[in-house]
C-alpha positions as CSV (number, residue, x, y, z in Angstrom):
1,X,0.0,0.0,0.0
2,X,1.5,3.3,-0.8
3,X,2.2,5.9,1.8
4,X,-0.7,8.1,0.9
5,X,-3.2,5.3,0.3
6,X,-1.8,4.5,4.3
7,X,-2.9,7.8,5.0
8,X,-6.0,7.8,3.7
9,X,-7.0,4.6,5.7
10,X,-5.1,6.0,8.7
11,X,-7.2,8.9,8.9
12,X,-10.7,7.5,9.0
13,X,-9.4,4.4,11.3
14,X,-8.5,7.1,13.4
15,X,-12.2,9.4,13.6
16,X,-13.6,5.8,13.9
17,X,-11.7,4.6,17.0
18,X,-12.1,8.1,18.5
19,X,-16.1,7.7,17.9
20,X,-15.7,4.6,20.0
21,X,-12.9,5.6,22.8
22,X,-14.7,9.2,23.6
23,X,-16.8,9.0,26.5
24,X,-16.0,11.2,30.0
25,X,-13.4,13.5,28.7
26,X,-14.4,14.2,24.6
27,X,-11.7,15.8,22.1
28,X,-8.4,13.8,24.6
29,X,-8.3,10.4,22.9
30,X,-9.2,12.0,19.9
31,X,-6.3,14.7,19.6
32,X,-4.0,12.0,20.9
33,X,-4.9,9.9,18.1
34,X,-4.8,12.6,15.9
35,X,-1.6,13.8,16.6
36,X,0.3,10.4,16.5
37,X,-0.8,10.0,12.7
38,X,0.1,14.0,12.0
39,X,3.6,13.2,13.4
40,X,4.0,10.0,11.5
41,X,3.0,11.9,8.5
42,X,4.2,15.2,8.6
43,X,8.0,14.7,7.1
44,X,7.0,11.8,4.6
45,X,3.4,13.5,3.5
46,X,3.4,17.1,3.8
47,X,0.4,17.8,1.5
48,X,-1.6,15.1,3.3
49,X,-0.4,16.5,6.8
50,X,-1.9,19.8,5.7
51,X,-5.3,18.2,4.9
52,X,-5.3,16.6,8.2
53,X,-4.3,20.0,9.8
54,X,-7.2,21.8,8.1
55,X,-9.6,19.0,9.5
56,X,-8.2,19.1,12.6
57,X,-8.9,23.4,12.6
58,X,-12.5,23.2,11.4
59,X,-13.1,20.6,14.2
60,X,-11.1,22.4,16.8
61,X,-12.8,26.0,15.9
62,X,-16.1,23.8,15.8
63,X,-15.5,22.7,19.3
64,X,-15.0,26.2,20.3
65,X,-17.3,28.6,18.8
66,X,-20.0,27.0,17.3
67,X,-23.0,28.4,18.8
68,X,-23.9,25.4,21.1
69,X,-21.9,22.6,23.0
70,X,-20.7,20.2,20.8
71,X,-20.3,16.1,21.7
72,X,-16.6,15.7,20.0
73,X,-18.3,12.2,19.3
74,X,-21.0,12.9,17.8
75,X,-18.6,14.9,15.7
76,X,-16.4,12.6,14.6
77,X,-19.1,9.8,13.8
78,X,-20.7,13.1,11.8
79,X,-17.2,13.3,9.8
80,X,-16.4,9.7,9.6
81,X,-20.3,9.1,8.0
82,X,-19.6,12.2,5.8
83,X,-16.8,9.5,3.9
84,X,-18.4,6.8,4.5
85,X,-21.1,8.1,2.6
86,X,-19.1,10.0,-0.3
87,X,-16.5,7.3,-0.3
88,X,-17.5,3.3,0.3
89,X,-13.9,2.6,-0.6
90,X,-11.4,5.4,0.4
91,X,-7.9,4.0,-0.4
92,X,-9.3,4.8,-3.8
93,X,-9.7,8.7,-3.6
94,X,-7.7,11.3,-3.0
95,X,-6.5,12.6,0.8
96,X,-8.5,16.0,-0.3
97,X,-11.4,14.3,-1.3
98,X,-11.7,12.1,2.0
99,X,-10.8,15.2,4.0
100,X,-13.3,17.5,2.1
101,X,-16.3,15.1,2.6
102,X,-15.1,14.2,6.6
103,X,-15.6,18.2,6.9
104,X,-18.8,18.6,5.1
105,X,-20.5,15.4,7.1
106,X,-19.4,16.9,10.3
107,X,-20.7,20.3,9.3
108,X,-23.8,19.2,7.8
109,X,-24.8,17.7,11.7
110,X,-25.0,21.1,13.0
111,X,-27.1,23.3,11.0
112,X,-27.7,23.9,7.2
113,X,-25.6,27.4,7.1
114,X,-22.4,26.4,8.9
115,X,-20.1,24.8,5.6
116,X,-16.3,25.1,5.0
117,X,-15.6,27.9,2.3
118,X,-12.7,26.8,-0.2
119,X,-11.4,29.5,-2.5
120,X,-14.1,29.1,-5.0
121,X,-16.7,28.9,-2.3
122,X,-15.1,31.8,-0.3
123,X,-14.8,34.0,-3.8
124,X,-18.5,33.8,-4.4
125,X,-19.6,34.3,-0.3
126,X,-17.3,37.5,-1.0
127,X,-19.0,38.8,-4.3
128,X,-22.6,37.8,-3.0
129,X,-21.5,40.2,-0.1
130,X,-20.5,42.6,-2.8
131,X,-23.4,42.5,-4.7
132,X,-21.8,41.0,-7.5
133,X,-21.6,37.8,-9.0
134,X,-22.7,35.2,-11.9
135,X,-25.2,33.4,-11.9
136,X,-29.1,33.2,-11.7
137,X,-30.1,35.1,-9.0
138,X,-31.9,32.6,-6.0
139,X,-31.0,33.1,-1.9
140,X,-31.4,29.1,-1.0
141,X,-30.9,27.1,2.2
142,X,-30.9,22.9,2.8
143,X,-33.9,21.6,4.3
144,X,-34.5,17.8,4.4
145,X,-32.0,16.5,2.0
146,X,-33.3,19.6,-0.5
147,X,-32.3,22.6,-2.1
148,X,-35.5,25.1,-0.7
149,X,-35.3,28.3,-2.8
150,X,-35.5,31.6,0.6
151,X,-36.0,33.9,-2.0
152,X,-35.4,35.2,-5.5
153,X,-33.5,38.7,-6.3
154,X,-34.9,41.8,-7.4
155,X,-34.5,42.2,-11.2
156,X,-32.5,38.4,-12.0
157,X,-33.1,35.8,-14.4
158,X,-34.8,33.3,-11.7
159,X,-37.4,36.2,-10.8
160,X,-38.1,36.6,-13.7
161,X,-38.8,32.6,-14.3
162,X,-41.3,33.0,-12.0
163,X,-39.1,31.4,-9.0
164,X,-40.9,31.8,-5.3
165,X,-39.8,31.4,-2.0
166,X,-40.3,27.3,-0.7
167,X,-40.0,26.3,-4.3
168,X,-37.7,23.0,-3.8
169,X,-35.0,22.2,-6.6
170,X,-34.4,18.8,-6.8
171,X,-32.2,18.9,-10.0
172,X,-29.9,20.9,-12.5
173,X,-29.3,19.9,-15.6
174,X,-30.9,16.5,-14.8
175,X,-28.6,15.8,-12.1
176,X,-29.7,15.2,-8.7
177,X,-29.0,17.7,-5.7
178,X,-30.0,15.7,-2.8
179,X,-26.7,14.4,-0.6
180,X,-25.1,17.4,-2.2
181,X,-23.8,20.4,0.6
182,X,-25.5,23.4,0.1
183,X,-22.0,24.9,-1.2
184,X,-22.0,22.6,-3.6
185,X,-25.3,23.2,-4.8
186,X,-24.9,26.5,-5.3
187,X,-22.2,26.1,-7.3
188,X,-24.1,23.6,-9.7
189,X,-26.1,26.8,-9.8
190,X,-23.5,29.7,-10.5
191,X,-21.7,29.5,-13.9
192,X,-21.0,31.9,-16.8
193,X,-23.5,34.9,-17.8
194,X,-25.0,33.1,-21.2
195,X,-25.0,29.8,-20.4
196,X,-28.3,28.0,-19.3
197,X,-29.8,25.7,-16.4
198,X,-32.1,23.6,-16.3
199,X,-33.7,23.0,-13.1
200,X,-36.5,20.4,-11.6
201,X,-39.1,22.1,-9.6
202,X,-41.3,20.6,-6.8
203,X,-44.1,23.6,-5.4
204,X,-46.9,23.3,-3.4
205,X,-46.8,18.8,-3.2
206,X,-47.7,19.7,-7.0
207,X,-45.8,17.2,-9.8
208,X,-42.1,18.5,-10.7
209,X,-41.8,21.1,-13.7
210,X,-38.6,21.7,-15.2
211,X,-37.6,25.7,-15.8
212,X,-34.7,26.8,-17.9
213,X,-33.3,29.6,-16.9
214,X,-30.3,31.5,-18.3
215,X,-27.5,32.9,-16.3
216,X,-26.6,36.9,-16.5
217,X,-24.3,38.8,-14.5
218,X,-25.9,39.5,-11.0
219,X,-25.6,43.3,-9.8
220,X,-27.5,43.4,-6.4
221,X,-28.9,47.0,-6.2
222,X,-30.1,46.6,-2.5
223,X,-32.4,49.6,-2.3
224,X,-34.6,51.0,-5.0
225,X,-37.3,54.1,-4.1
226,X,-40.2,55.9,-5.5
227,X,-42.1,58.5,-4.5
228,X,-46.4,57.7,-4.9
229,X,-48.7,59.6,-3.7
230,X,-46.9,61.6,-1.1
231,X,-45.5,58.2,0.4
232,X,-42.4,57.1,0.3
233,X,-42.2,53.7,-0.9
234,X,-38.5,51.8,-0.4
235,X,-37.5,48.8,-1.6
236,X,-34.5,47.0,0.5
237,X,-33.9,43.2,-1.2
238,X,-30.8,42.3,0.7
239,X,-28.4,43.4,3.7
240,X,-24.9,43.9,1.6
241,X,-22.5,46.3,2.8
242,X,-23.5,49.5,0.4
243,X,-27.2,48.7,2.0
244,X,-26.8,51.5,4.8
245,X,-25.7,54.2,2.6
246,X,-28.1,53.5,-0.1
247,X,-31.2,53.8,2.3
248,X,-30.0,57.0,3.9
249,X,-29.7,58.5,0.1
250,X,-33.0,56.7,-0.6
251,X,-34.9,58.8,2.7
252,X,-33.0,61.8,1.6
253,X,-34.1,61.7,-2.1
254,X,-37.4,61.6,-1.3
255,X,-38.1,64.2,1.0
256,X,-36.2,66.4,-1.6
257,X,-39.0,65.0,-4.6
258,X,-41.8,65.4,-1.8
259,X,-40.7,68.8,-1.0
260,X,-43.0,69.7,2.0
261,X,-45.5,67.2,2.2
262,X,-44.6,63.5,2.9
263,X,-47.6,61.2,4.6
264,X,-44.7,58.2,5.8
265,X,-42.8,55.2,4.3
266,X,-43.3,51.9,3.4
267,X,-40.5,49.8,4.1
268,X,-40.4,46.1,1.4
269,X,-38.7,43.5,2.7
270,X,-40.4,40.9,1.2
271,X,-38.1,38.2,-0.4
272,X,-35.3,40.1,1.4
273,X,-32.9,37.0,2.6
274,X,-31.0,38.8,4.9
275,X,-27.0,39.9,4.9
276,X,-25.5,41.5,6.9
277,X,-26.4,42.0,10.5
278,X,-24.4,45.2,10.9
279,X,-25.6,47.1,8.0
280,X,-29.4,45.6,9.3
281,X,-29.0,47.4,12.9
282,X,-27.7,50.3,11.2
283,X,-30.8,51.2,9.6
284,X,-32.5,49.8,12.6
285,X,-30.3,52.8,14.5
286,X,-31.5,55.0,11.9
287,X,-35.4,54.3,12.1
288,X,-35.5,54.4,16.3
289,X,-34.9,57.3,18.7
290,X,-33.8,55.1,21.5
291,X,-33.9,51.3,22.9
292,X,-32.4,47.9,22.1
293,X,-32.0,46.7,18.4
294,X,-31.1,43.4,18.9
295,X,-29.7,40.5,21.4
296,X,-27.6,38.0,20.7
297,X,-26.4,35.4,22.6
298,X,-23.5,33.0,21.5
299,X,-22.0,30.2,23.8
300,X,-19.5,32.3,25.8
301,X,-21.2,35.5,25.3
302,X,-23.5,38.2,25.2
303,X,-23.8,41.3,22.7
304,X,-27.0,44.0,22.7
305,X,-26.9,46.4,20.0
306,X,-29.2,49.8,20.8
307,X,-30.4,52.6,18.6
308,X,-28.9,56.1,19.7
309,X,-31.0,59.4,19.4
310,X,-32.0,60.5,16.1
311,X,-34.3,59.6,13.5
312,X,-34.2,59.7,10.0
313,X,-37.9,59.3,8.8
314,X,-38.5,62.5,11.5
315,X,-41.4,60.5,13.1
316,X,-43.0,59.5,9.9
317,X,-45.8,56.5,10.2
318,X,-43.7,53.5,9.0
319,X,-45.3,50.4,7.3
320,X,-43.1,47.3,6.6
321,X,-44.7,44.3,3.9
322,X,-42.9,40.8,5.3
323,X,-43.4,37.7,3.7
324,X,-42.4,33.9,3.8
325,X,-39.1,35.1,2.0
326,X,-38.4,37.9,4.8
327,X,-35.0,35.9,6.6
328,X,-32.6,37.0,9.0
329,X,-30.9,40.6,8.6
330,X,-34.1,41.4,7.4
331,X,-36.4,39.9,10.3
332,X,-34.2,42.3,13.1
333,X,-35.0,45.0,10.7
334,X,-38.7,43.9,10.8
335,X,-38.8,42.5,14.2
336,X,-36.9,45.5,16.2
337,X,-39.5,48.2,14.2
338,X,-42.8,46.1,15.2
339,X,-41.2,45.6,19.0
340,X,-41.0,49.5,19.3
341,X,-44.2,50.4,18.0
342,X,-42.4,52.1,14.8
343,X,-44.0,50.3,12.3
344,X,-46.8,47.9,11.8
345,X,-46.1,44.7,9.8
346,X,-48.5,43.5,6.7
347,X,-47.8,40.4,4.8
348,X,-47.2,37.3,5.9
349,X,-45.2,35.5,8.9
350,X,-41.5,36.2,7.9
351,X,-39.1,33.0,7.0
352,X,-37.7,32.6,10.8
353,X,-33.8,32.2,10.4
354,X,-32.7,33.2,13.8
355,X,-29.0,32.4,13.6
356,X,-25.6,34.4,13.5
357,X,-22.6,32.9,11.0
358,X,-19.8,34.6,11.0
359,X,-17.0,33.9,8.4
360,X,-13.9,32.6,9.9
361,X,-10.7,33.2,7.6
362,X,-8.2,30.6,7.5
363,X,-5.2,32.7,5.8
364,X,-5.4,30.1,2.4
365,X,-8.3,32.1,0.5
366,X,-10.7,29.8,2.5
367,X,-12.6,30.1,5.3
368,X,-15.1,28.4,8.0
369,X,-18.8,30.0,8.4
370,X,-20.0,28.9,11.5
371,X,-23.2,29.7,13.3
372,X,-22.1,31.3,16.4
373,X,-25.0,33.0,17.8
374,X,-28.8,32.9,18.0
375,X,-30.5,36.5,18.1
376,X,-33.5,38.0,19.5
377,X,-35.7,40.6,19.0
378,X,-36.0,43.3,22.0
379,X,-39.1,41.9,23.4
380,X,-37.1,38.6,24.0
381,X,-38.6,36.4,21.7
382,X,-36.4,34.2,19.4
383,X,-37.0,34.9,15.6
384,X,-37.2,30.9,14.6
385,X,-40.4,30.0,13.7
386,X,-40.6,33.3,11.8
387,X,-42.5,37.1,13.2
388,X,-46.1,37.3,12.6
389,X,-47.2,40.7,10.8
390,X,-49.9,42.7,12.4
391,X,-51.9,42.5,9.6
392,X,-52.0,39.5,7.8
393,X,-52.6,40.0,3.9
394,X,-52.0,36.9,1.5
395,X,-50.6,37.6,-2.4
396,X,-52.4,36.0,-5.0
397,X,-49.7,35.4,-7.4
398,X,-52.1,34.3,-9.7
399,X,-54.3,37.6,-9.7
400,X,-52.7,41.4,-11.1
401,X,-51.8,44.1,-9.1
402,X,-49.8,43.8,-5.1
403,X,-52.3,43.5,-2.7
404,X,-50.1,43.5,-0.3
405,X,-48.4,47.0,-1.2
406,X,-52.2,48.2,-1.9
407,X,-53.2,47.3,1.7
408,X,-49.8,49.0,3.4
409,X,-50.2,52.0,1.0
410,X,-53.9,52.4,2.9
411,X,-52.9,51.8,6.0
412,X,-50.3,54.3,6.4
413,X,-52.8,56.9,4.8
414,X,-54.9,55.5,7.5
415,X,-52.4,56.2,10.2
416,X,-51.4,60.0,8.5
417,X,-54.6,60.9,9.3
418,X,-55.3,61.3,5.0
């Protein structure tokens, strides 16, 4: 057997015995084991010691800041079923390959969002942030073994395919999707502006349809306004890091257009998948005189953001149209508005991401993003499950015209007093 092929059946002997010698103290047996293979490798396989080292980081970081107590166990069996699964016969695969899928299975266990970032994966997290990127245009997470579409972008080829938020894609380009990471996934779904994908639809417990859509260049503009009938109607579709600036130009344009009449603002952040929790209390900050924002709460610690005096919209009414689609940065938006009294909610009850990832940088053009916290609205309550708006107005996607913006645009003329 060559050295590497050694190594390859080294390394998941070694997560299996440790599944099976962890018990009082978990992570000792298994970072002894560990580190007796790493030495034996290190001078003879220096590319499949660094593989091992970059498991042994993701687990260790894993260990320490994931946003619950982990069973080092549990983790192992996680990583070990993660090459089982990819790999019946490992001496027959690469160290990277066995190393990759030990990650992803141990990753998987935790939560849907927490996935290794290799440069690819980390390029396209970066240009997402941006607002930037190829591709069609979709916000998905993993749920059940499926690819379930959050939401759609403003203005991209899958909105305009007629995409919707819970639509489930079980294939592209005929192949399957289920067992894939989410990483991957999305990556079966990126590609070059021009080309096309085909992808297998299931909505509603309604037979699969196929939809081809063709890939452009994505340019995220995050907030788009317009100024009807004396009300200020903003459009925020995602949390990247221009988002802040864009709105306060947004509030600022029109009250210049309105000149000295404005009746309030409707806030959409319907299909809005969320971003950036920074750039999501900003605006929060920007909307409330005074008060807490947001609460999260990791495994070690503690962290309450609160509005300082000063508000943009000068007291305006405020309405805010949530829907199915409406996930994380965009539900503290939401939920820290409706908890204040700043704004009533119309729509439907938002998606109900509650969690914090943060991107951990490894110094390679990779990276770890690993849910580290859970946050909470500043009445207390948790945001999984999803906020209920205080009016609830269903969209009839088969009928013209947006109810929804039709019922917020009366309602705040109902609170102006017009």
């Amino acid at each position: 057997m060559t050295l590497r092929r050694a190594f390859l059946v080294g390394f998941l002997a070694v997560i299996l015995a440790a599944c099976g010698a962890v018990r009082k103290t978990p992570g000792l047996e298994a970072r002894s084991a560990a580190s007796q293979l790493a030495a034996q490798a290190r001078d003879e396989a220096p590319v499949e010691y660094s593989r091992f080292r970059l498991f042994a980081r993701v687990f260790d970081q894993v260990r320490t800041y994931y946003v619950e107590s982990v069973d080092d166990a549990a983790l192992l069996a996680a990583a070990a079923a993660g090459m089982r699964d990819a790999y019946p016969d490992p001496a027959k695969v690469s160290v990277a390959k066995l190393v990759a899928a030990a990650i992803d299975g141990m990753l998987d266990s935790l939560d849907p969002y927490s996935a290794y970032l290799d440069k690819e994966n980390y390029i396209a997290v970066r240009d997402q942030t941006r607002g930037r990127f190829g591709g069609i245009g979709l916000h998905v997470t993993k749920e059940d073994n499926a690819i379930k579409v959050i939401s759609p972008i403003d203005g991209t080829p899958a909105a305009a395919a007629g995409m919707r938020p819970g639509d489930r894609i079980t294939h592209a380009d005929g192949k399957p999707l289920s067992g894939l990471t989410l990483r991957a996934a999305v990556l079966r779904l990126r590609g070059l502006a021009g080309t096309r994908v085909l992808l297998t639809i299931l909505r509603d417990g309604n037979a699969p349809f196929d939809v081809a859509i063709e890939r452009a260049l994505i340019e995220i503009k995050a907030v788009r306004w317009v100024l009807e009938d004396d009300v200020g109607y903003i459009r925020i579709s995602t949390f990247n890091a221009r988002v802040a600036d864009e709105f306060v130009r947004a509030v600022q344009d029109i009250r210049a257009r309105a000149g000295g009449w404005l009746a309030g603002f409707v806030l959409d952040l319907r299909n809005n998948p969320g971003g950036l929790l920074e750039q999501s209390v900003v605006i929060s900050d920007l909307l409330l005189e005074k008060g807490e924002i947001v609460f999260t709460k990791g495994r070690s610690y503690q962290r309450r953001f609160r509005a300082r005096p000063g508000d943009i919209a000068g007291g305006l009414p405020i309405v805010v149209l949530v829907n199915k689609g409406s996930a994380s940065a965009a539900e503290i938006l939401a939920g820290a508005l409706k908890d204040h009294g700043r704004a009533i909610l119309i729509g439907v009850r938002t998606f109900g991401k509650g969690s914090v990832q943060t991107i951990i940088p490894f110094g390679n053009n990779d990276a770890l993003k690993l849910t580290t916290a859970i946050y909470y609205t500043p009445s207390g309550a948790s945001v999984e499950g999803g906020i209920p708006p205080d009016i609830k107005v269903l969209q009839d996607d088969d009928r013209d015209g947006d109810e929804q913006r039709q019922r917020a645009f009366v309602e705040l003329n109902r609170i102006a007093g017009r």
